[in-house]
C-alpha positions in Angstrom: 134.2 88.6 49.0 132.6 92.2 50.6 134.6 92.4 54.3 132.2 91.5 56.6 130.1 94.7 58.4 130.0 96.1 62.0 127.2 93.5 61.9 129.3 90.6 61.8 132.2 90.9 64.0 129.9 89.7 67.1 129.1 91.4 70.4 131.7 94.5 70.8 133.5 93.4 74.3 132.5 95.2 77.7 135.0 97.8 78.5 136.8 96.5 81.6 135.5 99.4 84.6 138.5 101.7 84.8 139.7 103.6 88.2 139.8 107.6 88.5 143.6 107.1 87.6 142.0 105.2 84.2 143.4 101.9 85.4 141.6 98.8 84.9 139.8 98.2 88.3 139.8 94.3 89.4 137.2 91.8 88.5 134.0 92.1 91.0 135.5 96.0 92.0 132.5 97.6 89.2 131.0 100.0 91.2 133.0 102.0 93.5 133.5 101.5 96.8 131.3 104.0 98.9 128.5 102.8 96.6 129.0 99.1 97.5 129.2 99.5 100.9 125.9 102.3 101.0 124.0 99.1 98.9 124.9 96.5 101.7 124.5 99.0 105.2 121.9 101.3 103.6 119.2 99.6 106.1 121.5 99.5 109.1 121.9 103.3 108.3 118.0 103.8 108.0 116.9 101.4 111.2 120.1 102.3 113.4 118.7 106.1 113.7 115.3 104.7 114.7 116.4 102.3 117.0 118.2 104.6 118.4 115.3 106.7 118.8 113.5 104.4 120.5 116.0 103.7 122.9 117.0 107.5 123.8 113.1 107.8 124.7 112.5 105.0 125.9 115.5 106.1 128.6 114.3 109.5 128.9 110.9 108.8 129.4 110.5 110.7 132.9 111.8 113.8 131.5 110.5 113.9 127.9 106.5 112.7 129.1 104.5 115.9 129.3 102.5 114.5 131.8 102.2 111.6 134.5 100.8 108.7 132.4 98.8 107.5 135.1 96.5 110.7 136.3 92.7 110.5 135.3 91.3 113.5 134.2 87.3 112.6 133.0 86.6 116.0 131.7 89.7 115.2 128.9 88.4 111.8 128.1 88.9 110.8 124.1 90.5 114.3 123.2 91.9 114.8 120.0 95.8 116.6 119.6 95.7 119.4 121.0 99.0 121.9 122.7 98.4 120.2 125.7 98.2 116.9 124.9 99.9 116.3 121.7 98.6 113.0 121.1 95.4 113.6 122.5 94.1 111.4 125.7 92.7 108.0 126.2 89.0 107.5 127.4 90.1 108.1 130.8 91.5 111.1 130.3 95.4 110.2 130.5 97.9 111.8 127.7 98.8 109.4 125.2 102.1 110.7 124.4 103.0 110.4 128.1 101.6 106.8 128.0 103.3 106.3 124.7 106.6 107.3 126.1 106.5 105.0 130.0 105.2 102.5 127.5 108.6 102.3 125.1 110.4 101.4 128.8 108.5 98.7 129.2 108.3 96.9 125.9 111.9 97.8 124.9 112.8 96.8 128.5 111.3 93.0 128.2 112.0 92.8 124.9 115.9 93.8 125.3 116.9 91.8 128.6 114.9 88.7 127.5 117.0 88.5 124.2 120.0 89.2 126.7 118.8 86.3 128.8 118.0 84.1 125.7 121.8 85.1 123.7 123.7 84.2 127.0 122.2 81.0 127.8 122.0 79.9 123.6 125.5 80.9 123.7 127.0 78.7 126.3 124.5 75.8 125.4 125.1 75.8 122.0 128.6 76.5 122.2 129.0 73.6 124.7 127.3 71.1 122.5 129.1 71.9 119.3 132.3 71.6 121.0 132.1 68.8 123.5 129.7 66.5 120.8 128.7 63.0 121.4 126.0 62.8 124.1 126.3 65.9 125.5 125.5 67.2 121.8 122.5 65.1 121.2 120.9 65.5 124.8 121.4 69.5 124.5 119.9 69.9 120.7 116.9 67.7 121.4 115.8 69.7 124.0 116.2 72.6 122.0 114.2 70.9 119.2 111.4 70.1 121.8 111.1 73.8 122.6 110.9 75.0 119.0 107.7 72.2 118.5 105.4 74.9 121.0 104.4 78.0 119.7 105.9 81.0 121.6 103.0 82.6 122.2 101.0 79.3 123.6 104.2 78.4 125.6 104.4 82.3 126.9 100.5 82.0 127.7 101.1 78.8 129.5 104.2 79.6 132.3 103.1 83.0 132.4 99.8 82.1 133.9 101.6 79.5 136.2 104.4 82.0 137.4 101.8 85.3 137.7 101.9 88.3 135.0 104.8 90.1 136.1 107.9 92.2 134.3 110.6 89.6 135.3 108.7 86.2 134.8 107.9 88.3 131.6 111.9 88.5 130.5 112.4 85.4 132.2 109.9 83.3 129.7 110.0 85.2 126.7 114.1 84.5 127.3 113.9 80.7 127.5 111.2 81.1 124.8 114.1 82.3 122.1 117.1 80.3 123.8 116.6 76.9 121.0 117.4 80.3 118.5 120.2 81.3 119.8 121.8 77.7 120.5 121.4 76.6 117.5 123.2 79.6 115.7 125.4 79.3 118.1 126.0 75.5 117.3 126.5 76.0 113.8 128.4 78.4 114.0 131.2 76.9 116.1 130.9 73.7 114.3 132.3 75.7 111.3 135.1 77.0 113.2 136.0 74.6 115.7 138.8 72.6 113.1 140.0 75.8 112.0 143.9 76.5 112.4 143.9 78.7 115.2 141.7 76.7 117.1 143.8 73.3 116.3 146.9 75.9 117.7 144.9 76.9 121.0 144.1 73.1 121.6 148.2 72.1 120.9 149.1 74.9 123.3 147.5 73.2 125.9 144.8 75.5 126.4 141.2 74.2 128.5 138.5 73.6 126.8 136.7 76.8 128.3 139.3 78.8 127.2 139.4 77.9 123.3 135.6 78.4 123.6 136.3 81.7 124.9 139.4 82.9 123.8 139.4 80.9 119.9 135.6 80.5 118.8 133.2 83.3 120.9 134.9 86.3 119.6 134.9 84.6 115.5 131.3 83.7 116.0 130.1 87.4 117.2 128.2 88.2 114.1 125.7 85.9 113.7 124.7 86.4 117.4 124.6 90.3 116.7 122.3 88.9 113.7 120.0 86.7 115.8 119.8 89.1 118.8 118.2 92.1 116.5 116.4 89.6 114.3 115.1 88.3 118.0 114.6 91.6 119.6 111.8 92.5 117.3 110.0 89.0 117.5 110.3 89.4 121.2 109.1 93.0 121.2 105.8 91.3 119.5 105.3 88.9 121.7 105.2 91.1 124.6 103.0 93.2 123.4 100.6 89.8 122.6 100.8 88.8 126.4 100.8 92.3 127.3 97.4 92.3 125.2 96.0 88.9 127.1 96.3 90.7 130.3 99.7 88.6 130.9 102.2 91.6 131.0 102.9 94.3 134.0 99.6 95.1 136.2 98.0 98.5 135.7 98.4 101.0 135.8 101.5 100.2 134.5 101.3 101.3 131.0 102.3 99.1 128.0 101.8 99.3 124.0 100.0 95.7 124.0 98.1 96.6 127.6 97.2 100.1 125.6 96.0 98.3 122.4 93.6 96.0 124.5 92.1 98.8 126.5 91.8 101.5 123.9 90.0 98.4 121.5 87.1 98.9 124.2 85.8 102.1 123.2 86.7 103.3 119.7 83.3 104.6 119.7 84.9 107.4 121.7 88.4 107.7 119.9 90.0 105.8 117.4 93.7 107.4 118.4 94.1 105.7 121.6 94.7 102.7 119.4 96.1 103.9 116.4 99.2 105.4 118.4 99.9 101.8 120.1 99.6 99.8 117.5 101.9 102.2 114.8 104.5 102.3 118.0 104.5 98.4 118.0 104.8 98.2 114.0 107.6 100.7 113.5 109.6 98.9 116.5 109.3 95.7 115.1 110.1 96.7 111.3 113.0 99.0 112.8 114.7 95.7 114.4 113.6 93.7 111.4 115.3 95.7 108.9 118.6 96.2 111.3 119.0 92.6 111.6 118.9 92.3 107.9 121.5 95.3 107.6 123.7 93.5 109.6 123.3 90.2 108.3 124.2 91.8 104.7 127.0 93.5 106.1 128.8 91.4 107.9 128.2 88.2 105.4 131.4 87.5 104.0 130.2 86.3 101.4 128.2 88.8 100.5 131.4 91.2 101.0 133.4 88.7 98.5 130.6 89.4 95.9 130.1 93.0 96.2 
């Protein structure tokens, strides 16, 4: 009988990945290391920078703005870019990059200090429930439930209008609005962890139930919050600009993207910029939190750190 050809031996075996030394690497350890972790932080390392951005204007603001955002100048009305205004001007005459610029503070600051708000109040709540259970549990998580049957935005309309447009009731609602988010993250979360080892050995030590929560669970349970807060951030960021939009946000002259999307949608017959800038600013905010909540959530997955 003719020995059998390279045909019929089967599949030649996959070469084991081998190491720079030319030892075999372990199973799951393919691609080297840099690469793996570039593939799971690449878009915390693309939306960090912009957030960043943001922020660094945002604080800087008074000394980066060309111009006070809030003089009139009718014989500038609807300009396009020019040296002196780089953005051009709005139809009353006011430089849009100035605007622009005052405008990041506001939006970034609701945005920001109602996801503080909403991650310290979802934190003890749903903390609290997860570890006390029974009634305490149920009563907490319902409520949360009944918050997450209204949409935001009606809810936001709703107390906004009954408190007065203003920047704290602003943080304030927009903070309660997101709190069910944050508890219930939080909830899961410490349900996972709360028969754990070391928390069995905090309980056994004697410790108070306020100081396993903070001493055992809170600092094992920090990434998920970091998750929801930039996940949150951006969602919040959105909804200010909607309220800011309906006349619900900071009184003028105050500038604000949503306040300057509204305005500028009143004459485009003069200028189209005055609400293209706005509106881009509000997108690449929103996508720049987006994609560094996803970053994070990819990188700190353990999982995902098992499997890559």
């Amino acid at each position: 009988m003719a020995d059998p050809g390279p045909a019929d031996l089967g599949p030649e075996p996959i070469a084991a990945p081998l190491s720079r030394a030319g030892a075999p690497l372990p199973a799951g350890s393919g691609a080297p290391r840099p690469r793996r972790v570039w593939r799971r932080s690449r878009q915390v390392l693309v939306a960090g920078p912009i957030v960043g951005l943001l922020l660094v204007a945002a604080a800087l603001a008074p000394l980066l703005a060309p111009a006070d955002p809030n003089i009139l100048n009718p014989r500038a009305k609807a300009q396009p870019p020019t040296f002196a205004h780089l953005l051009g001007t709005d139809e009353f005459g006011r430089d849009l990059l100035s605007r622009l610029l005052h405008g990041a503070r506001i939006t970034l600051v609701v945005g920001l200090s109602s996801v503080a708000v909403a991650a310290a109040a979802g934190t003890l709540l749903g903390s609290a429930a997860a570890y006390a259970r029974g009634p305490v549990e149920t009563g907490i998580m319902r409520v949360m439930d009944g918050l997450l049957c209204f949409p935001p935005i009606l809810l936001g309309i709703f107390v906004v209008t009954f408190l007065g447009p203003s920047l704290p009731n602003l943080i304030l609602v927009i903070g309660v609005l997101y709190v069910p988010r944050f508890t219930r993250v939080v909830h899961a979360s410490t349900l996972a962890v709360r028969e754990l080892e070391y928390v069995e050995s905090a309980r056994a030590l004697g410790a108070s139930a306020v100081r396993v929560v903070a001493g055992a669970i809170l600092p094992n349970i920090v990434a998920p919050i970091l998750v929801q807060a930039s996940l949150a951030a951006g969602h919040a960021i959105l909804l200010e600009s909607g309220l800011s939009f309906l006349g619900l946000g900071p009184p003028p002259p105050t500038p604000s993207w949503g306040r300057m999307v509204e305005q500028s949608g009143r004459f485009m017959q003069l200028s189209a910029l005055p609400l293209l800038w706005p509106s881009a600013a509000i997108s690449l905010t929103v996508l720049a939190f987006n994609l560094l909540g996803d970053g994070l959530r990819d990188l700190l997955d353990p999982r995902l750190r098992r499997n890559t």
